[in-house]
C-alpha positions as CSV (number, residue, x, y, z in Angstrom):
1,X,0.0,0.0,0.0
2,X,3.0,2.4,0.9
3,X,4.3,1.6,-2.3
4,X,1.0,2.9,-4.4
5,X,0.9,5.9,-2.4
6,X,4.7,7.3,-3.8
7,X,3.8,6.1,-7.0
8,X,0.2,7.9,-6.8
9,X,2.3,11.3,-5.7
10,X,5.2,10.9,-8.4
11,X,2.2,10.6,-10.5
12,X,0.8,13.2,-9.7
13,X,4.3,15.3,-10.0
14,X,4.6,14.5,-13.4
15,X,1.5,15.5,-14.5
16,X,1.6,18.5,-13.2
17,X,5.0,19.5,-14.8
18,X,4.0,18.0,-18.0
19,X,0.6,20.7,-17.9
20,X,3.2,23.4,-16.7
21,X,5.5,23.1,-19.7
22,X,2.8,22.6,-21.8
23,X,1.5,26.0,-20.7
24,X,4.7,27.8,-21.0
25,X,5.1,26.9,-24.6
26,X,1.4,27.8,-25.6
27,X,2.1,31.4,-23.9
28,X,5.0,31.9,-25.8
29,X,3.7,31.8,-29.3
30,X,0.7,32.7,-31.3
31,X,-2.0,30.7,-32.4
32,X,-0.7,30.7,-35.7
33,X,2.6,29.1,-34.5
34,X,4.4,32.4,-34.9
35,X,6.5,33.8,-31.6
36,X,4.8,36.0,-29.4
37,X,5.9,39.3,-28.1
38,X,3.4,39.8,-25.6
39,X,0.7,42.6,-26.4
40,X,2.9,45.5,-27.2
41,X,2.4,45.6,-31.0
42,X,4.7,47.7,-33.5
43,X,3.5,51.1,-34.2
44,X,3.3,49.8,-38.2
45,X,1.3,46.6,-37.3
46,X,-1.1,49.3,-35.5
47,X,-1.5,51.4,-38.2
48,X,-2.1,48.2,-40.4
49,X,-5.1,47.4,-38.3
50,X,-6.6,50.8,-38.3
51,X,-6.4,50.8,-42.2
52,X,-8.1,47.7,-42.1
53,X,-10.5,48.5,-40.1
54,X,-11.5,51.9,-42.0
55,X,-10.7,53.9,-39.6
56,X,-8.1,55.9,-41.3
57,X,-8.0,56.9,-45.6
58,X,-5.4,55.8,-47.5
59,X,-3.7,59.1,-47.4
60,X,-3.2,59.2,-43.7
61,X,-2.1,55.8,-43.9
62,X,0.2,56.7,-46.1
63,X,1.2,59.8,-44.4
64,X,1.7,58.2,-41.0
65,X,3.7,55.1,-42.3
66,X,5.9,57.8,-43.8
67,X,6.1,59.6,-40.1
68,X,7.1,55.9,-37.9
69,X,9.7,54.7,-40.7
């Protein structure tokens, strides 16, 4: 009986470093399998989004990826 009871807790060890790992990889990249740099996102992938979404003409598109280059 002693002997189930290390086994259970070894068990038990594993699996939770095996989940841990598991989520340390998934936080470190996208869901497209690309790396992940947290939520701070480039001032160009920004404007990229904004365009888009319509929220800003071509022109100041334009004009602002002119400014951040």
């Amino acid at each position: 009986m002693m002997g189930f009871g290390m086994m259970g807790g070894m068990l038990v060890f594993w699996v939770i470093v095996i989940v841990l790992a598991v989520l340390l990889v998934k936080g470190l990249f996208n869901s497209d399998g690309t790396r992940s740099e947290g939520n701070a996102n480039t001032a160009k992938q920004i404007l990229d989004e904004r365009y888009a979404r319509g929220e800003i003409t071509q022109e100041q598109y334009q004009t602002m990826a002119k400014d951040i280059r």
